[in-house]
C-alpha positions as CSV (number, residue, x, y, z in Angstrom):
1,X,109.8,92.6,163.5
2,X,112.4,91.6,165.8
3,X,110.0,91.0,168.8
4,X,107.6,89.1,166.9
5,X,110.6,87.3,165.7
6,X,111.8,86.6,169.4
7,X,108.3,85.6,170.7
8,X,107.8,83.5,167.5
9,X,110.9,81.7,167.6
10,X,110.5,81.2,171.1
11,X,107.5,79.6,170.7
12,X,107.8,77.2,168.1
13,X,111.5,76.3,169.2
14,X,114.9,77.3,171.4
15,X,117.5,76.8,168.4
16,X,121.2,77.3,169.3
17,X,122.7,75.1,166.7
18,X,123.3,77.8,164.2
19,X,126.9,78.4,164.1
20,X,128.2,81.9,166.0
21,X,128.6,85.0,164.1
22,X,132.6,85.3,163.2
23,X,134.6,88.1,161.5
24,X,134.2,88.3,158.1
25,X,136.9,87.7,155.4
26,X,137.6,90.5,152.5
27,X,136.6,88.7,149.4
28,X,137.3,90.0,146.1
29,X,135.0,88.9,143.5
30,X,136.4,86.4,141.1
31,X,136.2,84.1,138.2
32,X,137.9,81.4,139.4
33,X,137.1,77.6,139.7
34,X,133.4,78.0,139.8
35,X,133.6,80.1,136.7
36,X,135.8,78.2,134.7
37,X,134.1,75.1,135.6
38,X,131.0,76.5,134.4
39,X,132.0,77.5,131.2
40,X,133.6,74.0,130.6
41,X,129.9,72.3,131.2
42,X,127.8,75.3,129.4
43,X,129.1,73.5,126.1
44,X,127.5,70.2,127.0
45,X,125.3,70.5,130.0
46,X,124.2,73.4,132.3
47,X,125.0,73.2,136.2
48,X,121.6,71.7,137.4
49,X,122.2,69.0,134.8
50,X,125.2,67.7,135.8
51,X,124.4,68.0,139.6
52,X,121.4,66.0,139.0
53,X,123.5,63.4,137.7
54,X,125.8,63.2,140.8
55,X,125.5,65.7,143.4
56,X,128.5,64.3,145.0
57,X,129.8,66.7,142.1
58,X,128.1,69.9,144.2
59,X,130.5,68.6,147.2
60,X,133.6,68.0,145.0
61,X,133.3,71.4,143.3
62,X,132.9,73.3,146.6
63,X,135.7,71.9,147.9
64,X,138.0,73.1,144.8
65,X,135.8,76.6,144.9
66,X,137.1,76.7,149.1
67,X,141.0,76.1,147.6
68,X,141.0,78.6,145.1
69,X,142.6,82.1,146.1
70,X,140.9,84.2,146.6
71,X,137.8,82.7,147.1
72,X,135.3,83.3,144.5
73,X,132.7,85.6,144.9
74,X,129.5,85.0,147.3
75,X,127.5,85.2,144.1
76,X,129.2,82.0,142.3
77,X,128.6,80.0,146.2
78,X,124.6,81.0,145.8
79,X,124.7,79.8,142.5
80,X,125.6,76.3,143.6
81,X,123.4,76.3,146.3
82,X,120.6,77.6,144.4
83,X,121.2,74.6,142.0
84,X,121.3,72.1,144.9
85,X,118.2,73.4,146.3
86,X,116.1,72.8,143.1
87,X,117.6,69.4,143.2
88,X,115.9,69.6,146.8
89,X,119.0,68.6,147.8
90,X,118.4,70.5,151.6
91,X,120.7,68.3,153.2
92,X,124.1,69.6,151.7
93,X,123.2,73.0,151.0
94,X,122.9,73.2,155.2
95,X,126.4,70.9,155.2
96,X,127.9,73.0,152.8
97,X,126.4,76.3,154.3
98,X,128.2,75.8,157.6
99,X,131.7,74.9,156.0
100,X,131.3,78.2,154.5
101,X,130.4,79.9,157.8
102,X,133.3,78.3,159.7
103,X,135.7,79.5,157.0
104,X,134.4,83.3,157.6
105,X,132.8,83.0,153.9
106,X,130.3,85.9,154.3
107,X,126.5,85.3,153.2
108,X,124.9,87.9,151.2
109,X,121.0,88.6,151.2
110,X,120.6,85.9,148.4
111,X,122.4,83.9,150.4
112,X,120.0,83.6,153.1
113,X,116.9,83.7,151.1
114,X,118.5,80.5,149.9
115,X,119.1,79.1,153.2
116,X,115.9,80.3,154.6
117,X,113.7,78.5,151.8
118,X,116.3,75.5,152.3
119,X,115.2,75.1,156.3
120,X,111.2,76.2,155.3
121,X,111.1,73.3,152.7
122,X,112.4,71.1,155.5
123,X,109.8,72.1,158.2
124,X,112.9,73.9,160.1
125,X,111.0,77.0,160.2
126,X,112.4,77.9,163.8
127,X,115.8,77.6,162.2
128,X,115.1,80.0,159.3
129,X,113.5,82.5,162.2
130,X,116.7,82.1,163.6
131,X,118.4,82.9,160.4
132,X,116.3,85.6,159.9
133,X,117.6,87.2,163.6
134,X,120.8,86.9,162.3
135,X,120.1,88.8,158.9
136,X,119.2,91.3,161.1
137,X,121.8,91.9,163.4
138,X,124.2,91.8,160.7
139,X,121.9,94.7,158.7
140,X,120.4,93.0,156.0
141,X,116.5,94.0,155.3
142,X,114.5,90.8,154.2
143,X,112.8,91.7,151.0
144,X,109.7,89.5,149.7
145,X,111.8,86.6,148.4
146,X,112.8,86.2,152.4
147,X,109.8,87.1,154.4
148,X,107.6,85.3,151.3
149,X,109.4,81.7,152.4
150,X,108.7,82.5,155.7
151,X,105.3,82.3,154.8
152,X,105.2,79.3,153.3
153,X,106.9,77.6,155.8
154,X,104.6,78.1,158.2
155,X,101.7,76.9,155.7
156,X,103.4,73.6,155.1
157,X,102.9,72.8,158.8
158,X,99.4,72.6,158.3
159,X,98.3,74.0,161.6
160,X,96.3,77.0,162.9
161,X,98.8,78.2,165.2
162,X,101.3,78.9,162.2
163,X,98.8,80.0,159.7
164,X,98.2,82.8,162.3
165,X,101.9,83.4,162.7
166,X,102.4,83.5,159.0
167,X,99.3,86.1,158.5
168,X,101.3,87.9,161.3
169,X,104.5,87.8,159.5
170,X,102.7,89.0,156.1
171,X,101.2,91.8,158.3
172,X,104.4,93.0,158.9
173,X,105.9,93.0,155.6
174,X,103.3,95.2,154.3
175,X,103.8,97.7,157.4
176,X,107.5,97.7,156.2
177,X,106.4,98.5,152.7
178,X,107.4,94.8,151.1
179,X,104.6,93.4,149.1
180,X,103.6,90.0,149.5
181,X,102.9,88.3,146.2
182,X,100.4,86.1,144.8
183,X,102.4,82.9,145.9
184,X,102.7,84.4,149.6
185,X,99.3,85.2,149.4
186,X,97.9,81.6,148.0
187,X,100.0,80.0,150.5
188,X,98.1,81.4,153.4
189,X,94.7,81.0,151.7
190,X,95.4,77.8,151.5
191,X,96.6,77.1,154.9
192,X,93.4,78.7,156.5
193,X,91.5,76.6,153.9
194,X,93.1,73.3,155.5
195,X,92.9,74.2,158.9
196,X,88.9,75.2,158.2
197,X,89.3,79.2,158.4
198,X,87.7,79.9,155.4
199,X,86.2,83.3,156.4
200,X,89.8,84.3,157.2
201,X,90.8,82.5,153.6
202,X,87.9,84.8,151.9
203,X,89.3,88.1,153.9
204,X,93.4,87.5,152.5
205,X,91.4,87.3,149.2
206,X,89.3,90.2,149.4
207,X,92.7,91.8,150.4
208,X,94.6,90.9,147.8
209,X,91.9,92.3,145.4
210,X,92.3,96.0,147.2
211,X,96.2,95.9,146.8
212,X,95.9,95.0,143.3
213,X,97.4,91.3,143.6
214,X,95.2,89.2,141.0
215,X,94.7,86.0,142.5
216,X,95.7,82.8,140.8
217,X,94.5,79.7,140.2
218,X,95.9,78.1,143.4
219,X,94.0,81.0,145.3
220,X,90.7,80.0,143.5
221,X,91.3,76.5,143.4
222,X,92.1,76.6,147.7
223,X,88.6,78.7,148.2
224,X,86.6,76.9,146.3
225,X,87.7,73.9,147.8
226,X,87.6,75.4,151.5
227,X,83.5,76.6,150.5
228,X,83.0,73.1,149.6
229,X,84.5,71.5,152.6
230,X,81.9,73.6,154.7
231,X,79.0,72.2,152.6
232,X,78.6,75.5,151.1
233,X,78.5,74.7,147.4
234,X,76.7,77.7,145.9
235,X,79.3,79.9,146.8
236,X,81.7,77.7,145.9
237,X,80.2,77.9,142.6
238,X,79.9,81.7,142.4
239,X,83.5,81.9,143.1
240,X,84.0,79.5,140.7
241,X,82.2,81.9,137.9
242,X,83.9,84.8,139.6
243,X,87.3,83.3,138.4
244,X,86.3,82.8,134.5
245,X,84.8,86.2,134.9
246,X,87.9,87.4,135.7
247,X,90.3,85.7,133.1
248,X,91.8,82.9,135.6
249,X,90.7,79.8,133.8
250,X,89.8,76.6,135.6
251,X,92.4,73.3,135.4
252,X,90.9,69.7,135.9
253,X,91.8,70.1,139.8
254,X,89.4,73.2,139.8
255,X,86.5,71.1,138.4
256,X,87.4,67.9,140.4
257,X,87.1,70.1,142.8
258,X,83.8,71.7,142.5
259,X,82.3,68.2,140.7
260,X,83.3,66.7,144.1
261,X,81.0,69.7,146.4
262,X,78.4,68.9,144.3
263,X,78.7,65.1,144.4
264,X,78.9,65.7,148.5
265,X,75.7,67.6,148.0
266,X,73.8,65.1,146.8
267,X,73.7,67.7,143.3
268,X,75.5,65.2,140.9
269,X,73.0,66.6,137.4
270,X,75.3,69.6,138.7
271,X,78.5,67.8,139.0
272,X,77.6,66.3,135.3
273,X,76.7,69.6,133.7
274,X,80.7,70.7,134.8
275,X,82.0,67.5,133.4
276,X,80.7,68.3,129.8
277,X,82.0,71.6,130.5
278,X,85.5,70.4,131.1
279,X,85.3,68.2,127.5
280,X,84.0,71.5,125.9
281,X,87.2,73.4,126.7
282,X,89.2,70.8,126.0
283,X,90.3,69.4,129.6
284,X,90.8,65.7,129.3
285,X,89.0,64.4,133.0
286,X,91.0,62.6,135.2
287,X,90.4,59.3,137.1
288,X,89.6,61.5,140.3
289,X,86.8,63.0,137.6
290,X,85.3,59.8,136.7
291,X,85.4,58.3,140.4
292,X,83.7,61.3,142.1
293,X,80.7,60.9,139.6
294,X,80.6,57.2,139.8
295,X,80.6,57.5,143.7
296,X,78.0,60.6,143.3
297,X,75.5,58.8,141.3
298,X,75.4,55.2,143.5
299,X,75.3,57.7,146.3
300,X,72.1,58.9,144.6
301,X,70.7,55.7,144.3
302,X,71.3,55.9,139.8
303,X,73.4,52.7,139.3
304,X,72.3,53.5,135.4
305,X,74.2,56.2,135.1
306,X,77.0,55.6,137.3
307,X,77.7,52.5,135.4
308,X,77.1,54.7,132.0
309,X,79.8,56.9,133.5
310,X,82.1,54.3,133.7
311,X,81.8,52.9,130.2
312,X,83.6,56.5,129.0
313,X,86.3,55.8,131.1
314,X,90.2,54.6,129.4
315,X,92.1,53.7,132.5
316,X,89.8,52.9,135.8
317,X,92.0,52.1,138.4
318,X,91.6,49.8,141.5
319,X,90.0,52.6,143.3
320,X,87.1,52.9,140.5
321,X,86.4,49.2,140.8
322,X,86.2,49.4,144.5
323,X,83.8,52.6,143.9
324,X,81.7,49.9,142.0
325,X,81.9,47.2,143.9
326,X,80.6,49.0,146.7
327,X,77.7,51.1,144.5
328,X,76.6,48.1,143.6
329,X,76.3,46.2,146.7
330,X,74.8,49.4,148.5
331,X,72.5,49.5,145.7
332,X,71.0,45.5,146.0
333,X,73.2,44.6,142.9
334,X,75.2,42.4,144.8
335,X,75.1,39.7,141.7
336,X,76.8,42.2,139.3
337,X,79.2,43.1,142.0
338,X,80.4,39.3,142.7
339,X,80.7,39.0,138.8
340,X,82.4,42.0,138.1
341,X,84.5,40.6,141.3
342,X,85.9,37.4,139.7
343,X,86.4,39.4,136.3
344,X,88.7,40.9,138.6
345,X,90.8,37.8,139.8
346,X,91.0,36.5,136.2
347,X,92.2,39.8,135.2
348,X,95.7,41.5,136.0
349,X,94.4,43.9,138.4
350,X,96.2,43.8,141.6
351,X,93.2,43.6,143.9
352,X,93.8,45.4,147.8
353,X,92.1,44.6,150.7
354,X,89.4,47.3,150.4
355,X,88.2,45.1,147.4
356,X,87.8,42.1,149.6
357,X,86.3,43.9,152.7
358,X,84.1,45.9,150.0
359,X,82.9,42.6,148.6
360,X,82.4,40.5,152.0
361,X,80.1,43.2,153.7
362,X,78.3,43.5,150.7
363,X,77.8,39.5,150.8
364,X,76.9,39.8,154.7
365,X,74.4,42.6,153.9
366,X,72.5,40.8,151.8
367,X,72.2,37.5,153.5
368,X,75.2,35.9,151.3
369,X,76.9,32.7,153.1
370,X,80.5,32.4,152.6
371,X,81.5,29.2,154.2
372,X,79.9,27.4,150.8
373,X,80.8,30.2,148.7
374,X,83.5,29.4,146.0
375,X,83.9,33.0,145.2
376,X,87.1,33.2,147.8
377,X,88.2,30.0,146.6
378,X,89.8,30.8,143.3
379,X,93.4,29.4,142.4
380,X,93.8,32.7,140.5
381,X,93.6,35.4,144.0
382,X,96.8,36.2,145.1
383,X,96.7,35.8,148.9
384,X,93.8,33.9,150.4
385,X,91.7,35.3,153.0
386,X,91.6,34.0,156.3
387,X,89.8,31.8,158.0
388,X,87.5,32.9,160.9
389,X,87.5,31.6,164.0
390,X,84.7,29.5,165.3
């Protein structure tokens, strides 16, 4: 562990800003401020409340937890942090984290998991190595909790060198007999996914099957999506069926998901045979739903039914008009687009400049002037296009 931590850390980042290890002070557990303070809210609002409200409170009750003697115990300072970092407040659980360094406050393993996840949800992930050193050499073994946001920080960076340093790091929890979870484990599926290793993605999964770790939705969702991106629909699909089979039922990101492959794959019947699916269990489609189809069936050359598609639709959004606009005009129904175009100006949706680039190739295309055309013209448009130079 600590060579691959050395050559890791190394590689990503020298980090020497981490304050030097110092003597630590006796504390004796205690119920002091942080306790009473605690109490006093627990009648009205819990901790996370209140420091959502003002976290300038975190900072003011700190300071009265660093006057009270003796200090209270590590476990109440964890609590605060912890609170802070659900608020995602990152920045002053770090401040706050030195100040309790530089007064010789000692860290406990919870401590640092908290710390570590703080500097992994920040990208800092050669900081948390460098925490993780330290755990170390002070004797603390990382369980799961540690080691899992290790992970995770290197899947955020959304790069192949870290996804293989984080299936390196998950290698070596399991040689030291700690058991990555389902989390850990969808974390690094999905990293591979996004970096285009799916036949690593698929191996993590058939691993997690052998040491009895049932993958989630997130795992499913991340290969399904990952077969897709590689054009390779059918198995998407399979796996797709494999996770109903198995009692992990799809969400609408699942089915966007897969409605989308087969869209891609010029299979939109398919992608429509999912979408009733999705109203048969009861998932309400999204706008993402009803786009992918529209797009799927102008991309198939069936304006019919794309436009029949988006007659069931509550809320389209600018993107779904633009997903018209330009079926139609790739379609030779640049008429309907222009008048479903100044429906638009009259209306109060706030049209972007996709809509106008949409709708000015589409006029080009088909032979459409637009010196003498008043469609640009209107009083209504908010921002005028302009003019070209001679």
């Amino acid at each position: 562990m600590q060579r691959w931590l050395a050559t890791t850390a190394k590689r990503l980042l020298h980090c020497s800003n981490l304050p030097q290890k110092a003597k630590p002070r006796t504390h004796l557990p205690s119920s002091s401020f942080y306790h009473r303070w605690a109490r006093a809210s627990s009648s009205a609002i819990n901790l996370r409340e209140r420091l959502s409200r003002n976290p300038n409170d975190a900072i003011e009750l700190f300071n009265k937890m660093v006057k009270s003697r003796p200090y209270p115990s590590i476990i109440s300072f964890t609590k605060l942090l912890t609170s802070l970092v659900k608020l995602k407040r990152y920045d002053v659980v770090i401040s706050l984290s030195k100040k309790m360094e530089t007064l010789r406050i000692r860290n406990d393993l919870y401590t640092f998991n908290v710390l570590i996840n703080c500097f992994c949800s920040c990208y800092q992930v050669s900081l948390a190595l460098s925490l993780l050193g330290k755990m170390l050499k002070l004797g603390f073994e990382p369980d799961k909790v540690t080691l899992g946001s290790l992970v995770n920080g290197f899947c955020l960076r959304n790069r192949v060198s870290e996804a293989v340093d984080a299936a390196g790091l998950m290698s070596d929890m399991i040689k030291r007999e700690i058991s990555p979870n389902v989390i850990t484990y969808s974390a690094l599926v999905d990293a591979f996914v996004k970096n285009g290793k799916v036949l690593e993605a698929k191996e993590l999964y058939e691993e997690m099957i052998r040491m009895s770790i049932y993958p989630d939705i997130v795992t499913y969702s991340s290969l399904i999506n990952g077969l897709c991106m590689q054009d390779r629909v059918d198995e998407a699909s399979e796996m797709f069926d494999l996770m109903v089979s198995r009692g992990c039922f799809p969400d609408v990101v699942s089915y966007n998901t897969l409605i989308n492959g087969f869209c891609k794959a010029k299979r939109v019947e398919d992608g429509m045979r999912l979408f009733r699916e999705m109203s048969e269990r009861g998932l309400v489609s999204s706008t993402v739903t009803y786009n992918t189809l529209i797009q799927g069936f102008f991309e198939a050359g069936d304006v019919d039914m794309a436009q029949e598609v988006f007659s069931q639709m509550d809320s389209p959004d600018i993107w779904t008009y633009n997903i018209l606009l330009g079926g139609l005009c790739d379609n030779g129904e640049v008429e309907k687009a222009l008048v479903m175009f100044e429906d638009l100006q009259k209306s109060e949706m706030e049209l972007d400049i996709v809509t106008y680039t949409t709708v000015i190739n589409g006029m080009c295309k088909a032979g459409f002037g637009l010196a003498n055309s008043s469609t640009f013209s209107s009083d209504g448009i908010t921002g005028t296009l302009p003019s070209t130079p001679n």
